[in-house]
Each structure stands twice: as C-alpha cells, then as structure tokens.
C-alpha positions in Angstrom: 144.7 63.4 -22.3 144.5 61.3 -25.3 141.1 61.5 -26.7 141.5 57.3 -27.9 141.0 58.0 -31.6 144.9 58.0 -32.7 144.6 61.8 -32.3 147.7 63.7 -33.6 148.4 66.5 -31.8 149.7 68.8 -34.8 152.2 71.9 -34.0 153.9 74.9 -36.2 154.8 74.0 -40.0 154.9 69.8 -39.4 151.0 69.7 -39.8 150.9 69.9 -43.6 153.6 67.2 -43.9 152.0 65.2 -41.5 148.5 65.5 -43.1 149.9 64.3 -46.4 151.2 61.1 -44.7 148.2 60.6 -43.5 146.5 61.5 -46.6 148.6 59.4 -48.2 148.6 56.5 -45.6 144.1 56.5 -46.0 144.8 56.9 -50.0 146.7 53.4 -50.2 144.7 51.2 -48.0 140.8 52.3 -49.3 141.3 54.0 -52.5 138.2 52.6 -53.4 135.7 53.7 -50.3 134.8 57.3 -49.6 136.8 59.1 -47.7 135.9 62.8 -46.1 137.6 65.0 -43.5 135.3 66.7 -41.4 137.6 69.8 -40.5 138.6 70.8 -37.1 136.0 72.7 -35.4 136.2 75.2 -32.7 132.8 76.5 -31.0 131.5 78.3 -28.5 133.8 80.8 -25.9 135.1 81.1 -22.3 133.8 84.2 -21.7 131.5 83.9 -18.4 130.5 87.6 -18.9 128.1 89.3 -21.0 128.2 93.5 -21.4 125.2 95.4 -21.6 125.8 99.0 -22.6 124.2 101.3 -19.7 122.1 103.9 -21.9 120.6 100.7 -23.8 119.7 98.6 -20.7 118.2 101.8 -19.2 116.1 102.5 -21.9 115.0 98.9 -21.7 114.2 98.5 -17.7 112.3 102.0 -17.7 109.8 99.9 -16.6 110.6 96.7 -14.4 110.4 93.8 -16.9 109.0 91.8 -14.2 106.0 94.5 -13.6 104.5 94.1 -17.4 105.5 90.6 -18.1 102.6 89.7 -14.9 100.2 92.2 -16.3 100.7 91.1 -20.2 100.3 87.1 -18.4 97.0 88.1 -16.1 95.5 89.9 -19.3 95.7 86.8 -21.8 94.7 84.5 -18.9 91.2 86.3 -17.9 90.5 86.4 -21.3 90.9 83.0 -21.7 88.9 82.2 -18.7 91.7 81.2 -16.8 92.9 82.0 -13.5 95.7 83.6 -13.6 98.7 81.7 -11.1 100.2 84.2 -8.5 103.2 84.2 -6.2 104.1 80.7 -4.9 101.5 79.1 -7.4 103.3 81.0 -10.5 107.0 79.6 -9.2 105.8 75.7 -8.3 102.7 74.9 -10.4 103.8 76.7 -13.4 105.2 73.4 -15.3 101.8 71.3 -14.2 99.4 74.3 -15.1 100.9 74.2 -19.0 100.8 70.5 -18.9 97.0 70.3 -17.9 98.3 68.6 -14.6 97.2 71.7 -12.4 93.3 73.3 -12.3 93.1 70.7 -15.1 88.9 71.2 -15.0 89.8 74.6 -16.1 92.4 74.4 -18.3 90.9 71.7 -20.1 87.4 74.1 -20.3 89.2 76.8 -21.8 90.8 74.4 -24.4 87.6 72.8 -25.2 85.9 76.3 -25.6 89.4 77.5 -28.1 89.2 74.6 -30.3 85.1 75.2 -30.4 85.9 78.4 -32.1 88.5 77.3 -34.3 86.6 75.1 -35.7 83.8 77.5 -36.5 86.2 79.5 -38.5 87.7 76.9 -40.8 87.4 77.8 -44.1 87.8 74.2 -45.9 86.1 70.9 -45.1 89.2 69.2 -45.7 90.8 71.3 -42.8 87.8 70.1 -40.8 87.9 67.0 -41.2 91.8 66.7 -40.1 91.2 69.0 -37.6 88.0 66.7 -36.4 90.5 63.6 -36.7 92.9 64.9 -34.4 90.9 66.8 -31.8 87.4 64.9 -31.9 87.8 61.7 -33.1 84.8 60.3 -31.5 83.3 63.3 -31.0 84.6 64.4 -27.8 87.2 66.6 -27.7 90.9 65.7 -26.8 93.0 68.5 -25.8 96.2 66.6 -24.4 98.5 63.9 -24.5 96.4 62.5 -21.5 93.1 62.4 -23.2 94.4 61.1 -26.2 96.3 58.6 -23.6 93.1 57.9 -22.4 90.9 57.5 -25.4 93.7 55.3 -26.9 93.4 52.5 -24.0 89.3 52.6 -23.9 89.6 52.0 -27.4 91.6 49.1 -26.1 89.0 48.5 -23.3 86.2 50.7 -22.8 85.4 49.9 -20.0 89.2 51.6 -18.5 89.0 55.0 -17.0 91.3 57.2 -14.8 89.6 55.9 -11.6 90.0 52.1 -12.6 93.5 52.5 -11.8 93.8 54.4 -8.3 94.0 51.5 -6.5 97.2 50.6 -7.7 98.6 53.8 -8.0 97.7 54.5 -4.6 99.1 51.2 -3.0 102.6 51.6 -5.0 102.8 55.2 -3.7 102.4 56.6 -7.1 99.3 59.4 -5.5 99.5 61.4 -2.5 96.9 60.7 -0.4 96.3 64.4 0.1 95.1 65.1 -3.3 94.5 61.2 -4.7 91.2 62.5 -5.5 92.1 65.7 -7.9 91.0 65.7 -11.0 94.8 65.5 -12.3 96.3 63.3 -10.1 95.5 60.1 -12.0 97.5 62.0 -15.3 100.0 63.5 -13.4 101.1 59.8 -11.9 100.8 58.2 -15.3 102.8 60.2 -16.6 105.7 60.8 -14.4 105.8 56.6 -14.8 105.8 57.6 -18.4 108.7 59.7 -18.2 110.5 56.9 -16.1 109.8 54.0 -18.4 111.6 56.5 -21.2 114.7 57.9 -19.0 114.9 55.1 -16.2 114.6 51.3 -17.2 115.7 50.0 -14.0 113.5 52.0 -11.8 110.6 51.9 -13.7 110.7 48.3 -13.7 110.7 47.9 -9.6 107.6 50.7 -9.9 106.1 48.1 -12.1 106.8 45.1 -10.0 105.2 47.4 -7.2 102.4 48.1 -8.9 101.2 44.7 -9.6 102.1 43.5 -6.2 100.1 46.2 -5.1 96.8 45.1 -7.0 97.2 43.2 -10.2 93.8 44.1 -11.9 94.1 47.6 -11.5 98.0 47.1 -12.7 96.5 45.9 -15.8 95.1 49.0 -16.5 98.2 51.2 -15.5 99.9 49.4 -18.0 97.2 50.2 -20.8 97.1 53.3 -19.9 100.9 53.9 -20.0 100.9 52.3 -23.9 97.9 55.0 -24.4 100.8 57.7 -23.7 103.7 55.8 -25.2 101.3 56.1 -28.2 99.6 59.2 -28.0 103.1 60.9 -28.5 102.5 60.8 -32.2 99.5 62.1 -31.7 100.9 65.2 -29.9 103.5 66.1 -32.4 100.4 65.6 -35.3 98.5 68.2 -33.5 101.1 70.5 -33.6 101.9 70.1 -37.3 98.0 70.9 -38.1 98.7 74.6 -36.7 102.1 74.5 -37.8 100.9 73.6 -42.1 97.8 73.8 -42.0 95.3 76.5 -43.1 93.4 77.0 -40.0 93.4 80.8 -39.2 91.1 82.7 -41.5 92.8 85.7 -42.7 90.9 88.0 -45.4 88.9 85.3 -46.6 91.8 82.5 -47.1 93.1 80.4 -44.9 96.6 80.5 -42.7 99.3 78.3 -41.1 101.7 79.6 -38.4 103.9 78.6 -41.2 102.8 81.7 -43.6 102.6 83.8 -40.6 107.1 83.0 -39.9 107.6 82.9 -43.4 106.2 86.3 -44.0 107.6 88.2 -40.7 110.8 87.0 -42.3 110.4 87.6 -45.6 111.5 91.4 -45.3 114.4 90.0 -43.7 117.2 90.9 -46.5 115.0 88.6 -49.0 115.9 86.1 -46.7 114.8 82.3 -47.6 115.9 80.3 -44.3 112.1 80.2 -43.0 110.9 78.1 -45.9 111.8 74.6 -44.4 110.0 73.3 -41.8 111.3 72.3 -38.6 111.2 68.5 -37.6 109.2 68.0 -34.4 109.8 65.7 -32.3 108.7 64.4 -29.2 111.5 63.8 -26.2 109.9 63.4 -22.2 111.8 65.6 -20.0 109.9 65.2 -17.2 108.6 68.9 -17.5 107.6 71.8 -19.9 111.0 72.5 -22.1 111.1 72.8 -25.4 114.6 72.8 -27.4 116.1 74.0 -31.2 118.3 71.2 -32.4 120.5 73.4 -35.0 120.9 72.4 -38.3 123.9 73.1 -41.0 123.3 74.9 -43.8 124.7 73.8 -46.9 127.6 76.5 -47.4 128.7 76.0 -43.9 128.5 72.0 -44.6 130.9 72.4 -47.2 133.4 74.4 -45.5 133.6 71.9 -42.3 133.2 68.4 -44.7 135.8 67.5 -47.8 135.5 64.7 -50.3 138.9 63.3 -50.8 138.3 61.4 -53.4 135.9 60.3 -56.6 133.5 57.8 -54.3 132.8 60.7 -51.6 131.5 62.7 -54.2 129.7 60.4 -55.6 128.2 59.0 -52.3 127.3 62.5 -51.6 125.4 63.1 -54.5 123.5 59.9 -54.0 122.8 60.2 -50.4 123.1 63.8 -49.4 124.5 66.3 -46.9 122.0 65.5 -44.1 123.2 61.2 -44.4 126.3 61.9 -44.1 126.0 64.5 -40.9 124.0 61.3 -39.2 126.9 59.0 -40.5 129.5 62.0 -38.4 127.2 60.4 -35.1 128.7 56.7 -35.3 132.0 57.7 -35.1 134.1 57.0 -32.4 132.7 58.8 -29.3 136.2 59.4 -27.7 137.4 59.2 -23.6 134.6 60.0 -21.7 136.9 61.5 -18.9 137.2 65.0 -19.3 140.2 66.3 -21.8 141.4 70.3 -21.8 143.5 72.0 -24.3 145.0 74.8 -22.8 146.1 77.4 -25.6 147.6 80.4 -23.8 144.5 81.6 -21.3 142.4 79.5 -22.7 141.1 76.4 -21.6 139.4 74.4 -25.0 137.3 71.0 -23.7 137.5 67.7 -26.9 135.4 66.1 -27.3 133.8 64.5 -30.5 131.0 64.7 -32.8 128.8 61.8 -31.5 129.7 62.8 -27.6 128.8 67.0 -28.2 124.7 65.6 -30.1 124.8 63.4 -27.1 125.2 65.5 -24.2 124.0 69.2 -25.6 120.4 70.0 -25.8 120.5 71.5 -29.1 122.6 68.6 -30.3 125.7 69.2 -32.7 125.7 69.5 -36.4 122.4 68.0 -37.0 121.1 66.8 -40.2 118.6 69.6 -40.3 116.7 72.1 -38.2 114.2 70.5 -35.5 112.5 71.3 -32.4 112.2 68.8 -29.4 109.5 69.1 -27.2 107.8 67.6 -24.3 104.8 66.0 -25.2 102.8 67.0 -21.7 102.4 70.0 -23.2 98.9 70.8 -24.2 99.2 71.6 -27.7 97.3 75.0 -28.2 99.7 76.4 -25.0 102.3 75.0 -26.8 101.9 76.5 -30.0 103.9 79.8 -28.8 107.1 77.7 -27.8 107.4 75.8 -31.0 107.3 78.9 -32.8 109.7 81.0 -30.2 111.9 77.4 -30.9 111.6 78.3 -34.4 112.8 81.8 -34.0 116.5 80.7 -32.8 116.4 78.5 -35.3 116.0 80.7 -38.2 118.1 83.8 -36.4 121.1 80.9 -36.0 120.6 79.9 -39.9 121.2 82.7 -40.8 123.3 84.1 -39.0 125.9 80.8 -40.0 124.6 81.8 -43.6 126.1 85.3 -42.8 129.2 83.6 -41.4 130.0 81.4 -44.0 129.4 84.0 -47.0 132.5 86.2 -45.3 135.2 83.4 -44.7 138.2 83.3 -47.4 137.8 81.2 -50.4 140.6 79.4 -49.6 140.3 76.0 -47.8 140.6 75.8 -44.1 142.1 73.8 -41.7 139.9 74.6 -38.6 136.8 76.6 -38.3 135.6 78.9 -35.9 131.7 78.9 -35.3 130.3 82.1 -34.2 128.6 81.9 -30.7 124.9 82.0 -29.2 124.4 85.0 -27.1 122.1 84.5 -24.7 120.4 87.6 -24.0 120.1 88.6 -27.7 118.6 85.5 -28.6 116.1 84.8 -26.0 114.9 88.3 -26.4 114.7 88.1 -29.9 112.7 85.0 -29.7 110.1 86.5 -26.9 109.7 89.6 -29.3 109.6 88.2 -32.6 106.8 85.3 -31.0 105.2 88.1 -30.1 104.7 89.8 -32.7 104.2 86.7 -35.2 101.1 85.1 -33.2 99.8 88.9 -32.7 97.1 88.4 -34.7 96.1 85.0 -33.3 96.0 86.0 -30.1 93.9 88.9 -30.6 91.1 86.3 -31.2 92.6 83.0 -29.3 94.7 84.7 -25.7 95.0 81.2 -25.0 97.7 80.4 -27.4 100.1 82.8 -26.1 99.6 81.6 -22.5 102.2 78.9 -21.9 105.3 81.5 -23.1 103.7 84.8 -21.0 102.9 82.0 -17.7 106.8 81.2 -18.4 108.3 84.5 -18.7 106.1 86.1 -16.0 107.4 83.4 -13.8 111.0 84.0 -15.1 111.2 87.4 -14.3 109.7 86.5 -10.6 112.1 84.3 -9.8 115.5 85.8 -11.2 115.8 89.1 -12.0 118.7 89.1 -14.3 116.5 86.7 -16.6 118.2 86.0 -20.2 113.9 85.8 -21.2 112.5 88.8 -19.6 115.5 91.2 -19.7 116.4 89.8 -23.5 112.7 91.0 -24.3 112.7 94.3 -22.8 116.2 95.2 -24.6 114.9 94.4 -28.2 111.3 95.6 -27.4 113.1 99.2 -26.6 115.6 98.2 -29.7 113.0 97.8 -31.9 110.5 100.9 -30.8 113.5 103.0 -32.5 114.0 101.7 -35.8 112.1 101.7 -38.5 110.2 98.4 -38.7 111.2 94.7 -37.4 112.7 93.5 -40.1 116.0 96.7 -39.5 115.8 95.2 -35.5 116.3 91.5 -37.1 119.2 92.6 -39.5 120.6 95.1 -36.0 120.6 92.5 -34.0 122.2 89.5 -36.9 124.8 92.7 -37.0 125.7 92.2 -33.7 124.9 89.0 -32.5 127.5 87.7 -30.8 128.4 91.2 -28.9 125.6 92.9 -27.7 128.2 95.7 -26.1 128.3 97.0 -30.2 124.7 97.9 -30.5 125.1 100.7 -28.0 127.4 102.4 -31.3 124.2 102.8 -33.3 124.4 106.6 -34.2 120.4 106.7 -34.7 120.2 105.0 -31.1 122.5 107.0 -29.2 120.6 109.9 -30.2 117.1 108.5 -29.1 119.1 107.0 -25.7 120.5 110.0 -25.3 118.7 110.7 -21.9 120.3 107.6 -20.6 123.9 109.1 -21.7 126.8 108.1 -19.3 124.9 105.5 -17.3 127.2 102.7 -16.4 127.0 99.4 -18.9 125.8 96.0 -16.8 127.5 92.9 -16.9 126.0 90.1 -16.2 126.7 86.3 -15.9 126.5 83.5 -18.8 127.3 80.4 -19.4 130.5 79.4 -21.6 132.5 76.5 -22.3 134.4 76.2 -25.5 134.7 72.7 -27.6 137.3 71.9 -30.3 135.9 68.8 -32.1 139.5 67.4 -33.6 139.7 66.7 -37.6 139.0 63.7 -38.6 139.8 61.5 -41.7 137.3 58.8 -42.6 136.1 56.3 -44.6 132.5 54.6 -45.0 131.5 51.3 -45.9 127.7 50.2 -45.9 126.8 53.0 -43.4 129.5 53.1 -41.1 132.6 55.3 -40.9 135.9 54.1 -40.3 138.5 56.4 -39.1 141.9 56.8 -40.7 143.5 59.9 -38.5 142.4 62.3 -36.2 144.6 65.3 -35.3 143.9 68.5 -33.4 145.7 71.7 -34.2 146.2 74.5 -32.1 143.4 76.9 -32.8 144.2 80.0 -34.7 144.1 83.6 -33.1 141.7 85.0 -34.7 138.0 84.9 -35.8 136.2 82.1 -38.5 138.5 79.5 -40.4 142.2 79.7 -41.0 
C-alpha cells in the first residue's frame, strides 16, 4: 500500500540510478533551498520472544522477586510513616496513593514532615529561598499539583476552597456519594476533569455544560479551580528541576543535586560523558502515574541518518542546528494512516513516517534531545525516583547508539539499522541503577524511593513474569558477581539487545555454576518493526518540502548498508 508521499519502491542495482534522477530532478528545481535526505531507517524487531539463560535466571529468582520487592516497599513505607498498601489496596489504589488521591491526610503528613527536614539541611540561603518559593510560598506547605492547584485559585479568590465546589461536582456526577466527603475526593474529581479538558474537548465540554446546569456558583469555582491545575503544571515540573539541579542534599559539608549523584555513578562508566545534559521535563496528563523517556539522537548517529546535499543545508545547519532540523523531520508528510506492511522474506516491516512514529510511540521518534514526560499528579518527592529511573534508559540508550554508531563502516549508507530496546535488560537496569543512585538519599528521606518500590511491589503481585521485578533481580544477581557497577553497566551495554549472551561470561559461569544445566526461560515481549522510507527534502521558512521518497528492501544483516 502506497504510503502517499510519491514513495519509490527501489529494487536490486536500479536504486543508485534512480536516486541520481531524483537527485538530479530536486537539484534543478531548488538549487538554492536546502535540501537533506534523512536515510532510510529500519528499527525495532519481530521477535515476540525473549531468552533468558536458565543458570542466570536461577541465580536471579533464588528468592521470589515478588517476596523482597513487598518487604523492601513495607520497610521504606513505615519509615516514612506511611501505611504500607496490601493485596487488593496495592493492585487498585496504587496509582491514587502516588498521586496524593488515596489516604491523602497521610500522604500529605509524611510530605510535609520530608520537606520539614530538607529544609533544615540546606546548606545555602539561596537554596532556601527557591526551595521556600516553590514549596511554601505563603508559608504553608504545598506538596502537590493539587495544593498548588488550590493555592493558585484562592490567590484568585480567597475565599474558594475544596468544599465550595461539591455541590456542583456532586450534582454533575463528578463524586460518588459513597466517599463525597473524603478528603481526596474533591482533587481526585478535579482532576480527572483536568485530564479530560487536555485529552477530550468534546466531552469535557458536555461535563462543563453539566456542571453549571447543575449549580452555576459553585461551577464558577470548578472552573477556577481547574485553571489552578492547568497552571500549577509548571509548577510541578519546577519542583522537580529544584531536586534535579539544585544543591539540596548535604553531602560532606557541600551541597548535592540528583544531577551530581547520575553524573558521578556514571562517570566510571568507560569515561563516559552522556549524563552531563539534562533531560527536558515535561509535563503530559495521562490520566494516571506513568512516566516516559522520549529518546534523543546523538550527534554521530544524526549524521549518519541526515545528509546535506548541498551548500545551503550546510549552512542552515550550522545556523540552526541538529536539534531544528529533527523538529523540522515532524512537519513532513505524515503518510496513509491505514496500515502498510512490507513483507521481506519472513518478515513483516510496518511504514510509517517520521511525524506518524513521535505521534503514536510513547518515547516519540528521533527527538530533538533527551526528555522525560511525566504526569503531573505525581507528588513530586515520590516522584523523584521515576524521573531518575526515566533517566537511566535514557542515558543506557545514549550510549548504547554512541556504541552503535562508533562501529558502523565509514562509508555512507543507504538504510540504517537501529539496535533494539530489550525489555528485561532495560527495566532491570533502571530499577538497580535507581537504586543504587538515590541510596544515600533514602537512607535519610525513605519517602523518595516510595512511588518506584509501591510500583514494583505491585508489579511483581500482579504478573509474575514482570519485565520490572524480574529485570531487577537478574542484574541485582548480575551485578553481586562483578567487580563494581560500573563492569555490570559496560556487561550489560555488551549485550544489550541479547540477553541469551550474558550467560557466556566465563567469570559468571563459574560463580552460576550451581545452577549448571538448568533449562533457559523464554518469555513474551512486545515487537513490531518500522522502516521509516528515505526521504529527499527541501525547507523554506520552516517547512520541509518533499522531493522523493523511496523505500529499499532492507539489507540482511546488522547496522547500515
């Protein structure tokens, strides 16, 4: 199926002629625009099956994941003064307990008394005084998106409040009766409106129109309320960046960011530099506790998948830079929605396009740099251990297409293969490596571990093949054989798109040896493979305007040909 571009479906020895007509063809009619080719790219697999060698797993589930991921979760909660969630609470509160929208009186307690002790320790007055600005502005403390929500609109109208506006709520059908009067019930309704004003125009304007039908006073103050949250998103994502930049923890007199605290852990990491940027956070409502890594290209890998043809690309280039021109890749054509397959021997290859892949994948496509996307129900301290677990996949991705791109051929290629994400080695490198980096945090603060051990105690609950729990016990055995976590980062970069190959390891055979001849485990993962097709372009004030787009049959074989 044609994908509506002009695509050129290119075959055998005609696709260098026809790429110098088309060359040609762009050369003639815009010699004076810039004009790039953004290579064919080929990503991801159709494998549906991931191998886990036998003495490697065993080693790993000596102890039921699911066993010390509850203990390691009741720990950090009682010593946060927080009751810990158990058996159906665990499975269908879990998302409103990290969100302050369950037990909120107690959740909100234990933030209070957190940020009370952080701030005892800062060692700078400046640090203070952001960290006042953010968390007591007015001198009461705001630990969520819903008291910032709130203080926002009485700043508006002091006189607003969450009880001015359960009349309304309550007639539109917006509160269950059965808990109207919870604590959380007025946030949690607020906010699932927010989430429908930013995912559902329609509906959210018949909830609306049945909210002030319902009582138009207390509609009034729904609707302040609501631009309290649309606001207080900015808020959230600032409260994040304090922790994340800066110098908050006290550490031997000085103070700390979570930024030092990655930066160092990955410092050893073959003098690797990929953890000094910053990820961009931003906030996206998804309705519930998720958190996602929007991958970023580094700049070898960028100049292996883009070409200048000509003087004016370069030059734009140099002016604007790599990260303008990968937005400029997202107002290209977006293709035929319907559903295209390449089939190339076994293998069944999906187009699709540049703009359509950022649109519809959660970790977008060739993004103009690293960044995290997160919910901003969160309550920030509980959220502090998924932004950095976020940043972990980030940085093991970086460089492990840093890795990549150094081994491909000097010569130019025509379509480039990107290695592939798998799952089990990545989640369980994130879970350790979290781990480890907020170690010394949590000895003083449990609290800021909670929202990742509440998720992956609940994980390994519901599903006991978990990619989360499982992942962590196989590089938490990995790891308590080599010598140091920087050798289990490099192991794992080794081998991280077949985690079959680690079980070759001669020092890990030897200390697996116990668990010789046990059978490997496969288990399930997801897989869909994408080839984007190449395409020829020019761009004038912003905009890209394609001159050809041609697919060629993928290559046998591994990275660019």
């Amino acid at each position: 199926m044609a994908l509506g571009l002009g695509t050129l479906l290119v075959l055998g020895s005609t696709s260098k002629a026809m790429a110098q007509a088309a060359e040609a063809e762009g050369a003639s009619s815009s010699s004076d625009l810039p004009r790039f080719t953004l290579r064919e790219i080929v990503a991801g697999g159709n494998d549906t099956l991931t191998r886990i060698p036998g003495r490697w797993l065993h080693a790993a589930l000596a102890a039921p994941p699911e066993s010390r991921a509850t203990q390691t979760y009741h720990d950090a909660a009682t010593r946060s003064g927080v009751t810990p969630l158990t058996g159906k609470a665990l499975a269908s509160e879990r998302s409103n307990h990290v969100m302050g929208l369950y037990h909120r009186q107690e959740l909100t307690g234990a933030a209070q008394r957190t940020l009370a002790a952080i701030r005892a320790t800062l060692p700078e007055d400046s640090t203070r005084a952001r960290f006042d600005h953010l968390f007591r502005p007015r001198g009461e403390w705001v630990v969520d998106l819903h008291d910032a929500a709130l203080a926002w609109a009485q700043s508006q109208a002091p006189q607003i409040g969450w009880g001015t506006v359960r009349r309304a709520l309550a007639a539109a059908h917006w509160l269950d009766a059965s808990d109207s009067l919870a604590e959380e019930a007025v946030p949690r309704a607020l906010y699932g409106l927010t989430v429908l004003a930013a995912t559902d125009s329609a509906a959210f304007r018949a909830a609306r129109s049945d909210l002030w039908r319902a009582d138009s006073v207390s509609a009034v103050a729904v609707l302040l309320l609501l631009g309290g949250y649309a606001e207080s998103q900015n808020w959230f994502v600032d409260a994040l960046g304090f922790f994340l930049t800066q110098p908050w923890f006290p550490d031997g007199g000085r103070g700390r960011s979570l930024a030092d605290y990655v930066r160092d852990d990955w410092r050893g990491v073959e003098d690797s530099t990929v953890a000094h940027a910053l990820p961009e956070i931003s906030a996206r409502l998804f309705g519930y506790p998720q958190a996602v890594p929007h991958y970023g290209v580094p700049p070898g890998l960028f100049h292996r998948l883009v070409r200048a043809d000509n003087v004016s690309a370069r030059n734009w280039l140099e002016r604007h830079g790599e990260a303008s021109l990968l937005r400029t890749l997202r107002r290209l054509p977006p293709g035929d929605s319907s559903l295209a397959l390449l089939q190339v021997g076994s293998e069944s290859i999906r187009l699709t396009t540049v703009p359509r892949q950022s649109r519809e994948s959660l970790n977008g496509f060739l993004e103009p740099g690293d960044g995290i996307a997160i919910d901003p129900g969160y309550s920030p301290l509980l959220a502090l251990g998924t932004v950095v677990h976020e940043w972990q996949h980030l940085l093991f991705r970086r460089r492990q297409l840093e890795e990549f791109t150094s081994k491909l051929p000097a010569r130019e290629a025509a379509v480039v293969e990107l290695p592939g994400i798998e799952p089990y080695l990545a989640e369980g490198f994130a879970e350790w490596s979290t781990e480890r980096i907020l170690a010394p945090l949590v000895a003083r603060w449990p609290l800021l571990v909670l929202g990742e051990l509440e998720k992956r105690a609940g994980l390994a609950l519901e599903n006991t093949e978990d990619q989360h729990s499982i992942g962590y016990a196989l590089v938490r055995a990995l790891a308590a054989e080599l010598p140091g976590p920087a050798a289990t980062t490099r192991l794992l970069l080794r081998n991280a798109t077949q985690p079959s190959s680690v079980g070759t390891e001669r020092a890990l055979r030897r200390a697996w040896r116990a668990y010789a001849g046990k059978p490997d485990r496969v288990f399930p993962v997801p897989a869909s493979k994408i080839l984007v097709p190449e395409v020829t372009f020019t761009i004038e004030d912003g905009f890209p305007d394609v001159i050809t787009s041609r697919i060629l049959i993928p290559p046998r074989g591994k990275g660019a040909r």
